[in-house]
DSSP file (Angstrom, degrees, kcal/mol; ACC not computed):
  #  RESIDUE AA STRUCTURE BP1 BP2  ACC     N-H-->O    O-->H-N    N-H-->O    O-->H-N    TCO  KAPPA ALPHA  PHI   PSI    X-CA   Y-CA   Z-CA
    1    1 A X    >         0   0    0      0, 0.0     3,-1.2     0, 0.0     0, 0.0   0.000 360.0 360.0 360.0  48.4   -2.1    8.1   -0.1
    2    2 A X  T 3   +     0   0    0      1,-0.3     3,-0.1     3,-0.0     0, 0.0  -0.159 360.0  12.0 -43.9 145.0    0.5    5.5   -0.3
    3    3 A X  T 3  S+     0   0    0      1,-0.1     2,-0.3     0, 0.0    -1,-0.3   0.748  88.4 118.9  49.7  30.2    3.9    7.7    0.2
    4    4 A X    <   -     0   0    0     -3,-1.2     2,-0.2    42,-0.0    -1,-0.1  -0.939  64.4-122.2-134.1 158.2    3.0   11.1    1.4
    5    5 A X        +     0   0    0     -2,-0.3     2,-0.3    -3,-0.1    -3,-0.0  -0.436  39.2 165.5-103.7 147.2    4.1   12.0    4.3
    6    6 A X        -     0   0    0     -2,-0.2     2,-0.6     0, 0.0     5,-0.1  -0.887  43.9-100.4-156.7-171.9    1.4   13.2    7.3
    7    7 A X        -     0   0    0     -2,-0.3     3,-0.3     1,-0.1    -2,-0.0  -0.965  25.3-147.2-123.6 130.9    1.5   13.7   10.7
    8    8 A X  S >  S+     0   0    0     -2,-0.6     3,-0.7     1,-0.2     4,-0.2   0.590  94.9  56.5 -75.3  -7.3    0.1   10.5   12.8
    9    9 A X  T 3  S+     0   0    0      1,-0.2     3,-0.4     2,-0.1    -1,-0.2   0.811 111.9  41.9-102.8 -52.7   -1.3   12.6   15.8
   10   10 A X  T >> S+     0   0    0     -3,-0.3     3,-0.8     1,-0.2     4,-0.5   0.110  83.8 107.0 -86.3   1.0   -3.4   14.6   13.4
   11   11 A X  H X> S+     0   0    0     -3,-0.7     3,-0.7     1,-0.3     4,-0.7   0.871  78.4  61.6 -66.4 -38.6   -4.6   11.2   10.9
   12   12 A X  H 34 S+     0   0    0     -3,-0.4    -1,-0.3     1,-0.2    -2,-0.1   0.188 104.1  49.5 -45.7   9.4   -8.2   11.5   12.6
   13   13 A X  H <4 S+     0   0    0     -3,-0.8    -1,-0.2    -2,-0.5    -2,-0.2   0.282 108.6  48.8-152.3 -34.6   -8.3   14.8   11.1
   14   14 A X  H << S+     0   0    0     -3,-0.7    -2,-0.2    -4,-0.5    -3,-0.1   0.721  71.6 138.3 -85.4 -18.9   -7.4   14.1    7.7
   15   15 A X     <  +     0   0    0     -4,-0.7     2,-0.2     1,-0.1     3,-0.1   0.173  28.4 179.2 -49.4 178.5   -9.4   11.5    7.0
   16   16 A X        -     0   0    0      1,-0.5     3,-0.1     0, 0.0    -1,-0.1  -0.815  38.3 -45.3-163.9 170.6  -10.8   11.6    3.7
   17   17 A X        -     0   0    0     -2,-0.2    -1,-0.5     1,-0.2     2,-0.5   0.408  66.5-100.0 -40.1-176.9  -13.1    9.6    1.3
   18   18 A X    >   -     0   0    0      3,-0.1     3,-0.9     1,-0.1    -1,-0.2  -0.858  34.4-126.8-107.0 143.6  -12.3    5.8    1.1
   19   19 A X  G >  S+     0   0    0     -2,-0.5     3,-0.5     1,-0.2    -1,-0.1   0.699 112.3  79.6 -55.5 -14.3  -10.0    6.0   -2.6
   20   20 A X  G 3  S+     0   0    0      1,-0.3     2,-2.5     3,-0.0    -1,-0.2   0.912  79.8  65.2 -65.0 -37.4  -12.9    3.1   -3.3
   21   21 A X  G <  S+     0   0    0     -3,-0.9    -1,-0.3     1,-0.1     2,-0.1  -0.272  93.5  85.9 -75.1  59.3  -15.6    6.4   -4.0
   22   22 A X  S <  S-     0   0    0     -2,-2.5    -1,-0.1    -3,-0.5     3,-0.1  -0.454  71.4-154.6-173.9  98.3  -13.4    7.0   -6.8
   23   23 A X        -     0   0    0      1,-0.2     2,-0.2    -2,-0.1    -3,-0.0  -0.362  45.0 -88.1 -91.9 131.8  -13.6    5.4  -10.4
   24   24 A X     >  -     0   0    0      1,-0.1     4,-2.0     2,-0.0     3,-0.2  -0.305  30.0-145.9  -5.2  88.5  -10.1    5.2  -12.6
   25   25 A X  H  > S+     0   0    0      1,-0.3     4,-1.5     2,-0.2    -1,-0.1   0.867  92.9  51.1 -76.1 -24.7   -9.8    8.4  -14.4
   26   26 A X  H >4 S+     0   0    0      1,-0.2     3,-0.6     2,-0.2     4,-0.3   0.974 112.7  43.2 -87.4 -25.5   -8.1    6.5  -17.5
   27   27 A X  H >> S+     0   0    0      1,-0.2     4,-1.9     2,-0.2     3,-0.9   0.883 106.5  56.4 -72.7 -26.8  -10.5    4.0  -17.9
   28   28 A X  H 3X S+     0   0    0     -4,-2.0     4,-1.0     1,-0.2    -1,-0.2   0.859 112.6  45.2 -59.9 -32.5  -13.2    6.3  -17.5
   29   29 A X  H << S+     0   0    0     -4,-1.5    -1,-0.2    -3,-0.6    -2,-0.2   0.052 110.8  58.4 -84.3   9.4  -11.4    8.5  -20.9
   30   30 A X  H <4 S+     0   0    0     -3,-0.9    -2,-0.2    -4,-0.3    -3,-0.2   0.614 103.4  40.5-104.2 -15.9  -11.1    5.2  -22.3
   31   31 A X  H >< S+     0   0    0     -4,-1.9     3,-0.6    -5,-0.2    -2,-0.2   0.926 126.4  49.7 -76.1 -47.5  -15.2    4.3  -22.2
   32   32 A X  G >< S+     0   0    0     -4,-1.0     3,-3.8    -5,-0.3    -1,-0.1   0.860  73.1 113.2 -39.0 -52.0  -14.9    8.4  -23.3
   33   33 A X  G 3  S+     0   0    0      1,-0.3    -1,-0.2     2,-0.2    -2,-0.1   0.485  77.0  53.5 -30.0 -38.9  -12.2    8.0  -26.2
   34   34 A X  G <  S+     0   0    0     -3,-0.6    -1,-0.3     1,-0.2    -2,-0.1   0.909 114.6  34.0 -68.2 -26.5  -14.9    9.0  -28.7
   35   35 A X  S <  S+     0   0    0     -3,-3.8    -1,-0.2     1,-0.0     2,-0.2   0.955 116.5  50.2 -84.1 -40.1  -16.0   12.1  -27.3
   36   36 A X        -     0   0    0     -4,-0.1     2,-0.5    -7,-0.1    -1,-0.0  -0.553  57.0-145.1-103.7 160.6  -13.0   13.3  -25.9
   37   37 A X        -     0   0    0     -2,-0.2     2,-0.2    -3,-0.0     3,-0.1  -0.739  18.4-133.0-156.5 101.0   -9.3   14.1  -26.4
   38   38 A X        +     0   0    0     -2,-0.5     3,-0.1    -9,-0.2    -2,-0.0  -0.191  36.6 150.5 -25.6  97.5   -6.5   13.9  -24.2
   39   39 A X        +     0   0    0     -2,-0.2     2,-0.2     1,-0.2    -1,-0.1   0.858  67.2   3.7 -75.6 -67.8   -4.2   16.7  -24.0
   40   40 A X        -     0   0    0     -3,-0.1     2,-0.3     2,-0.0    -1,-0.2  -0.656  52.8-150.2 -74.4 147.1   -3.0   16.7  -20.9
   41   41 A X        -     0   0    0     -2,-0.2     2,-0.2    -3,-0.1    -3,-0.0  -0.883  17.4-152.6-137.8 147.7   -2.9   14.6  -17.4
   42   42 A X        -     0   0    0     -2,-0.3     2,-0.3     0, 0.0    -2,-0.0  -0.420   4.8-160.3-100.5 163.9   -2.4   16.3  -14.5
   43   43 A X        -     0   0    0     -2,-0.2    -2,-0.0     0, 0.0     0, 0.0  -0.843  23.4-131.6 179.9  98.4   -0.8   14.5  -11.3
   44   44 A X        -     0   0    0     -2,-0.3     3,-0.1     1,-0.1     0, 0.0  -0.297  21.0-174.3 -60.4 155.3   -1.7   16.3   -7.9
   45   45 A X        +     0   0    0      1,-0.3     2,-0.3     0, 0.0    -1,-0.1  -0.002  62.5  42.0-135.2  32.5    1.4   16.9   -5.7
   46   46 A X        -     0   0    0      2,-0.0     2,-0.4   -42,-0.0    -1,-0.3  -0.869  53.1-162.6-168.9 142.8   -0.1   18.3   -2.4
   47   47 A X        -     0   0    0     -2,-0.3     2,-0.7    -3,-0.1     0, 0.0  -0.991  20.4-170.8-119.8 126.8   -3.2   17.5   -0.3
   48   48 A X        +     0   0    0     -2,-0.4     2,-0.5     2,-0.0    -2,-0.0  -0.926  14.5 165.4-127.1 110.5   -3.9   20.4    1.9
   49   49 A X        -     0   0    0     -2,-0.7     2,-0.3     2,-0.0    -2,-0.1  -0.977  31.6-135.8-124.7 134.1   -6.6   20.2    4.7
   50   50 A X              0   0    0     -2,-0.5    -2,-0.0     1,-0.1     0, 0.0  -0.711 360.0 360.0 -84.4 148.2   -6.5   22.8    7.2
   51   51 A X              0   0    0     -2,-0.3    -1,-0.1   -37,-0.0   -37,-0.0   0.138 360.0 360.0-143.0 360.0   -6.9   21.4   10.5
């Protein structure tokens, strides 16, 4: 979460999955390309964990 902002007293609390558990979504639509068709991409702008 390079660049978002979090509160360091509370990082034990946030953790989250390692970004490693998590394959490239465009190369994953590019092994796709036949089946599928891009319309969109979406690009979260809040992670919300209640605490």
């Amino acid at each position: 979460m390079e660049g978002i902002w979090y509160g360091s007293r509370l990082a034990a609390k946030l953790r989250d999955e390692a970004p490693s558990a998590y394959k490239d979504i465009r190369a994953v639509l590019r092994a796709q390309k036949e089946l599928v068709k891009v319309t969109r991409t979406l690009c979260p702008i809040l992670n919300y964990k209640g605490v």
